[in-house]
C-alpha positions in Angstrom: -26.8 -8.5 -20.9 -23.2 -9.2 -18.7 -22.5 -12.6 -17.6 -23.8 -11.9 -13.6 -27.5 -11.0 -15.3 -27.2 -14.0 -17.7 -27.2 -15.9 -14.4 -30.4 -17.6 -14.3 -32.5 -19.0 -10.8 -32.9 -17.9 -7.3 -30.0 -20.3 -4.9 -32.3 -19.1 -2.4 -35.4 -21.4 -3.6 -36.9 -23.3 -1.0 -36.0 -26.9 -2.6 -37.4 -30.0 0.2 -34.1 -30.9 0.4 -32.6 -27.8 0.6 -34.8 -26.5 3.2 -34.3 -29.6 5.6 -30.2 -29.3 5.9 -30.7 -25.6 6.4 -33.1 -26.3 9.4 -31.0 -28.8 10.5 -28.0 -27.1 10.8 -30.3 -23.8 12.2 -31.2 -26.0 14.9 -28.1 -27.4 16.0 -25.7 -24.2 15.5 -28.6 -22.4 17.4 -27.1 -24.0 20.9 -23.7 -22.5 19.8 -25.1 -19.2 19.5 -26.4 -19.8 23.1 -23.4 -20.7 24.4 -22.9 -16.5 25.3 -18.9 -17.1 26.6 -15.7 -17.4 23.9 -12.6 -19.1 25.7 -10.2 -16.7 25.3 -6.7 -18.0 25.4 -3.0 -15.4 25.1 -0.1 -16.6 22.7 3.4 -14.8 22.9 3.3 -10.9 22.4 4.7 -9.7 19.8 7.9 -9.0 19.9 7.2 -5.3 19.2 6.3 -4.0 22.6 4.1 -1.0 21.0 1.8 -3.2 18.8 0.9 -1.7 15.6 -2.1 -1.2 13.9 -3.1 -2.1 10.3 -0.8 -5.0 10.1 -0.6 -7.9 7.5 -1.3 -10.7 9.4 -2.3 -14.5 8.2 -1.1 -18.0 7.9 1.5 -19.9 5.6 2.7 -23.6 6.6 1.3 -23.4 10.0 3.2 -19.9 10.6 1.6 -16.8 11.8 3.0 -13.6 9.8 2.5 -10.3 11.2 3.9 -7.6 8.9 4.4 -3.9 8.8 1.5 -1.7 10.7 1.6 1.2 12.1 2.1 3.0 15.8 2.7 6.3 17.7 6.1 6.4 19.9 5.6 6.7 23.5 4.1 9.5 24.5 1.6 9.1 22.2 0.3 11.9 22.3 3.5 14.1 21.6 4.2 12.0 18.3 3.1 11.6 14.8 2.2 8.2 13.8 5.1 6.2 12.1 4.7 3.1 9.7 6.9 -0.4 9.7 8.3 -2.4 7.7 9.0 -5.2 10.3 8.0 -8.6 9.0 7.4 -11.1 12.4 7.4 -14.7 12.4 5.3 -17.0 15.0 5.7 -20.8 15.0 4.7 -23.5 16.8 6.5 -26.7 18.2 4.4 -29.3 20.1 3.1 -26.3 22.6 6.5 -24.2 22.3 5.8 -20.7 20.4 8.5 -19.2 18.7 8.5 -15.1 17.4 11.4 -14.8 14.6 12.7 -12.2 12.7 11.1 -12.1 9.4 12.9 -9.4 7.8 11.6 -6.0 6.2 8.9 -5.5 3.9 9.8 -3.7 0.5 8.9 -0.4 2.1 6.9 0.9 5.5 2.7 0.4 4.9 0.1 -0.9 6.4 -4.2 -0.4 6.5 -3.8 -3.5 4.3 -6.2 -5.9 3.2 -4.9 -9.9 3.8 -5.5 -13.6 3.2 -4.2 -16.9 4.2 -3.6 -18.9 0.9 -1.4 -22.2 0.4 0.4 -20.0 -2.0 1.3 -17.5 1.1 -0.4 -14.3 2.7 -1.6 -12.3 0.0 -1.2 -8.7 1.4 -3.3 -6.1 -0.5 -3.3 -2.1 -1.1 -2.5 -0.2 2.3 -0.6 3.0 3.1 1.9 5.0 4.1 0.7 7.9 5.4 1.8 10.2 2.0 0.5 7.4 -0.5 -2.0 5.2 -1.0 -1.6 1.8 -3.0 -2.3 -0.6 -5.2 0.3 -3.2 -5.0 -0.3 -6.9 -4.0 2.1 -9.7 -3.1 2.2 -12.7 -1.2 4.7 -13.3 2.0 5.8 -17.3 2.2 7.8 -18.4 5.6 10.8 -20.3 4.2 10.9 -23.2 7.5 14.7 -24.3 6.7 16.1 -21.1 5.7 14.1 -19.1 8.4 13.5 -16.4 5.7 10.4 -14.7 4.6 10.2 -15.0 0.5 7.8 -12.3 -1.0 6.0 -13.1 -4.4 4.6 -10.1 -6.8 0.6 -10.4 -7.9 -1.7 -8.2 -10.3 -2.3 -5.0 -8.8 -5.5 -3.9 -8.0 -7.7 -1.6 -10.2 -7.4 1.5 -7.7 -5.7 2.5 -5.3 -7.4 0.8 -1.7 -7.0 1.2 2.0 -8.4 0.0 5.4 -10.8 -2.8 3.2 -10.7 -6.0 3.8 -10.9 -9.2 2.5 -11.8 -13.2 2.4 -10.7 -16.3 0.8 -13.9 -18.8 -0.7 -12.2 -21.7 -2.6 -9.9 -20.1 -4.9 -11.0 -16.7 -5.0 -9.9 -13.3 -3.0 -13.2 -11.2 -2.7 -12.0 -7.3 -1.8 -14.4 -5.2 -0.3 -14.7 -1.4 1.0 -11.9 1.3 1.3 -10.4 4.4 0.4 -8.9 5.7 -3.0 -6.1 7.8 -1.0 -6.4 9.2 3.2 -9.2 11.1 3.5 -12.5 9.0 4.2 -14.5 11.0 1.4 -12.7 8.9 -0.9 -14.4 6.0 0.5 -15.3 3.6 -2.1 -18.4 0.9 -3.4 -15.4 -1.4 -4.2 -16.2 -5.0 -4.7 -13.1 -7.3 -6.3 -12.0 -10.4 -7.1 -9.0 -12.5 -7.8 -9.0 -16.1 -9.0 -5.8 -17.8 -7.7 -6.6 -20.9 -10.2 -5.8 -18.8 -12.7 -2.4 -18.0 -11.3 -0.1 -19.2 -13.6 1.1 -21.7 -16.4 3.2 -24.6 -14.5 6.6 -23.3 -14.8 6.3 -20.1 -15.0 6.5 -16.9 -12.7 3.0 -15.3 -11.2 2.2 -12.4 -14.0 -1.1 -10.3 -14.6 -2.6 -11.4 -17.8 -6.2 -11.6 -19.1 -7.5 -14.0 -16.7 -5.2 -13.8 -13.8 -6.2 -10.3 -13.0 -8.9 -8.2 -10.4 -12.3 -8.0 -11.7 -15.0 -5.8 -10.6 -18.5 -7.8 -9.3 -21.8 -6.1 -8.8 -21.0 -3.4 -5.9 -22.6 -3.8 -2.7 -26.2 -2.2 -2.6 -25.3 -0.3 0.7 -23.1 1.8 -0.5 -19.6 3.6 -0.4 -17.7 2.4 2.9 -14.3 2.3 4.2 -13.3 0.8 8.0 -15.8 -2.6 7.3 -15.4 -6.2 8.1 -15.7 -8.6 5.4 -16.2 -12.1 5.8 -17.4 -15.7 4.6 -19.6 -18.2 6.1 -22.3 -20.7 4.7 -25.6 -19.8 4.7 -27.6 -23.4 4.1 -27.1 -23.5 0.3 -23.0 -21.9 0.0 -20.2 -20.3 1.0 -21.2 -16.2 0.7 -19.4 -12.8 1.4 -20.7 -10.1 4.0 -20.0 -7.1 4.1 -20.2 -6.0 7.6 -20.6 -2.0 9.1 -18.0 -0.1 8.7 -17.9 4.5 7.9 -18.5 6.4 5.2 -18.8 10.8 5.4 -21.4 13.0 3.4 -19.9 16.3 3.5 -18.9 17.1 7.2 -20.8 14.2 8.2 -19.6 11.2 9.3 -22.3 8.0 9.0 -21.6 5.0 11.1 -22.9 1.7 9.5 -24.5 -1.2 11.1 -25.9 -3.4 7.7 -24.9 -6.4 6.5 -25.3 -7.6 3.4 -24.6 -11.1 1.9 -23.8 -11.7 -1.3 -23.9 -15.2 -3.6 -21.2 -16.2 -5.8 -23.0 -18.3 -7.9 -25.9 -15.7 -8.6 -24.1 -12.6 -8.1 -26.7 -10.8 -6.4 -26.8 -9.1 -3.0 -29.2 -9.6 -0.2 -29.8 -7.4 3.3 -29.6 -8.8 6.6 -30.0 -7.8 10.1 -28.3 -4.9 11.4 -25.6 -5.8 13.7 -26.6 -4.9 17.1 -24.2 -1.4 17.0 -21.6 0.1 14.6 -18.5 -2.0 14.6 -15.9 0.2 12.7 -12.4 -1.8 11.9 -13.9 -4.2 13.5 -12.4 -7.9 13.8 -15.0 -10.5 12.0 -14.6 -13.4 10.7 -16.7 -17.0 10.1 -16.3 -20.0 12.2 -18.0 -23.1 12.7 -20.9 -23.9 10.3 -22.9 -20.7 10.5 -21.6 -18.0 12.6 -19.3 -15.4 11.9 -18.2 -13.9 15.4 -17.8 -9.9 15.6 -14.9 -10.1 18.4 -14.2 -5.9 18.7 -14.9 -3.0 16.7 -15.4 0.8 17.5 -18.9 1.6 18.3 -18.1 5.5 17.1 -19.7 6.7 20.6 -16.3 8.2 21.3 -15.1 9.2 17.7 -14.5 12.6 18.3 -13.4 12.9 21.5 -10.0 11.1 20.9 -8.1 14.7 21.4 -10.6 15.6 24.3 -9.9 12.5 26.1 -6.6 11.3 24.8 -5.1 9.1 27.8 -8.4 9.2 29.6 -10.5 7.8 26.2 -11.4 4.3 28.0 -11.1 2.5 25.1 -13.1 0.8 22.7 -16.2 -1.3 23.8 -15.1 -4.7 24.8 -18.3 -6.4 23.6 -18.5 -9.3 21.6 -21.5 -10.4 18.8 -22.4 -13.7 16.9 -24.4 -13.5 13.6 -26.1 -16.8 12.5 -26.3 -16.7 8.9 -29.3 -19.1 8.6 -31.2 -17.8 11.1 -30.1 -14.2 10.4 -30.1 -13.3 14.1 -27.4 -12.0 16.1 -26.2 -12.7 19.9 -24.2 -11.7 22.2 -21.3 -13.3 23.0 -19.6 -11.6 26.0 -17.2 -9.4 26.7 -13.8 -9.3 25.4 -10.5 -8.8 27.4 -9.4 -5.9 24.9 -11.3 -5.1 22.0 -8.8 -4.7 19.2 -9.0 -2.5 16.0 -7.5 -2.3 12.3 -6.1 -5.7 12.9 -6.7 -9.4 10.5 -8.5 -12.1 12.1 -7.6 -15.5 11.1 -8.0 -19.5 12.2 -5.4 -21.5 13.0 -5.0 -24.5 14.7 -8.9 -24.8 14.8 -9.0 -21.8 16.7 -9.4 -17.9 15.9 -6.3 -15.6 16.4 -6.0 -11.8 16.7 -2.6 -10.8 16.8 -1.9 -6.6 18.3 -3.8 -3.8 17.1 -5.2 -0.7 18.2 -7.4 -0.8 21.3 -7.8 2.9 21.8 -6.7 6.0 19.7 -3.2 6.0 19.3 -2.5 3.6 21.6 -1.8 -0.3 20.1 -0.8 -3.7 22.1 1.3 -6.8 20.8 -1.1 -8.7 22.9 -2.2 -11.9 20.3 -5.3 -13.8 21.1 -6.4 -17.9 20.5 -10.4 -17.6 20.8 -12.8 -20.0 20.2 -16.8 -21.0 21.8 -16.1 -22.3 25.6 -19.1 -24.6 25.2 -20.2 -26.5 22.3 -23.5 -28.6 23.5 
């Protein structure tokens, strides 16, 4: 027997006490949910005027890091996609925003996992269009020096792409992705990485025993690459789920709407509602006490007619979703002014931010978002 069956109990007993805060909270986040309208507010471009796709992007001392990604040259259509190595810096004075000049990453990559940690963003895996990685380090924005400082962390077990990952407590929970490009080498990946057991006071960050990736039960649904992963409370703690995301079986390609939810003290999995449509790459993320808002995603109605359409494709649906993890419902929540792809949601300064991406094939924007509910009743 491992240590996850030696765990004993079901957190999802219905204890009185229990049972009340989860109603509770039901009740009152419910009137958020129907609150249908996000307050969607622009912060500087960035200062790339393409936009890329598959950037690092998350937060470090109240600074927004965007780094590396990916774009065509204009036209888009007559070029092959190339990958940065820029690393941008936004900051904030009173409300004055700031882009600087982080500097380069170590080499061009991107289709990244990342996470905003008080020890920097941890940037995970990615690409390069030849190779795929496993390679994990954390950007930190220097505020006096103006410099971007990057620090090394265990790699992972396998080489991962276009997964993504969330932050509960001290621990980095890696879901989905592919082994190398093609999407048949999606995986049933499910990692993590205990930042508490970083290092000894002193000392530089190095793998060891404990301070390394460990694999966790794998998600019931399957192989996936393309998904959202995030965290939210569900009435009794803070859980992972694994949203949507693609997967192929031979020449076909399967476009996922399930959810599942997962328990870190039990390590065991659950299923919840289907999202209301396929939300590939999507942008998800938890905010509030119960909801984690699906703010774009690719409903794969237009997959394969990118080469057909190509400056005619009309881009990806700009639809909007809220999934209530008590209730286990999902709403709508509008529509969106773009619906970005194969970028990294984050909060900051109470408020979620999307910074560029793609919003339809090939084409990106440095358009960077501050969203949040308009109404909170």
């Amino acid at each position: 027997m491992n240590k996850h069956q030696q765990q004993s109990g079901n957190p999802y007993r219905n204890t009185t006490c229990v049972a009340v805060l989860a109603i509770f909270i039901a009740l009152s986040a419910s009137k958020v949910s129907a609150a249908a309208e996000l307050d969607w507010q622009a912060l500087p471009d960035l200062p790339d005027k393409l936009g890329v796709a598959g950037p690092f992007v998350g937060v470090y001392k109240n600074a927004l890091i965007v780094a590396g990604g990916a774009n065509f040259p204009r036209p888009v259509w007559d070029n092959d996609k190339v990958w940065r190595d820029n690393i941008h810096v936004l900051t904030q004075t009173n409300d004055s925003y700031e882009w600087h000049d982080g500097g380069n990453l170590s080499r061009p990559i991107a289709y990244g996992a990342a996470v905003s940690t008080a020890e920097g963003v941890i940037c995970i895996g990615g690409n390069n269009g030849e190779n795929t990685f496993t390679s994990v380090f954390a950007l930190q924005w220097n505020a006096t020096t103006q410099q971007i400082i990057k620090v090394p962390y265990p790699s992972l077990p396998k080489s991962c792409a276009f997964g993504q990952a969330v932050l509960i407590g001290e621990i980095i929970y890696l879901a989905g992705g592919q082994n190398a490009a093609n999407l048949n080498t999606a995986m049933n990946n499910f990692w993590s990485l205990d930042l508490s057991k970083k290092n000894v006071p002193g000392k530089q960050v190095s793998n060891t025993e404990s301070f390394s990736w460990k694999e966790l039960p794998a998600c019931p649904g399957g192989s996936r690459a393309f998904n959202i992963t995030a965290a939210q409370h569900n009435g009794y703690e803070e859980c992972v789920y694994i949203i949507s995301g693609r997967r192929q079986n031979g020449d076909n390609l399967n476009f996922l709407t399930d959810v599942w939810e997962y328990s870190p003290k039990s390590f065991q999995w659950r299923q919840r509602t289907d999202v209301p449509q396929p939300v590939l790459a999507g942008i998800g993320i938890g905010f509030g006490q119960s909801h984690i808002y699906v703010l774009g995603g690719d409903d794969g109605s237009m997959f394969l007619r990118a080469d057909e359409l190509k400056d005619d494709h009309p881009g990806f649906p700009k639809k909007s979703f809220a999934y209530h993890t008590i209730t286990n419902t999902w709403t709508s929540t509008g529509t969106t002014p773009q619906n970005h792809v194969t970028t990294v949601p984050l909060i900051w300064n109470n408020r979620i931010v999307i910074a560029s991406g793609e919003v339809r094939p090939r084409v990106r924007t440095p358009a960077v978002w501050s969203i949040t509910p308009a109404a909170r009743n």
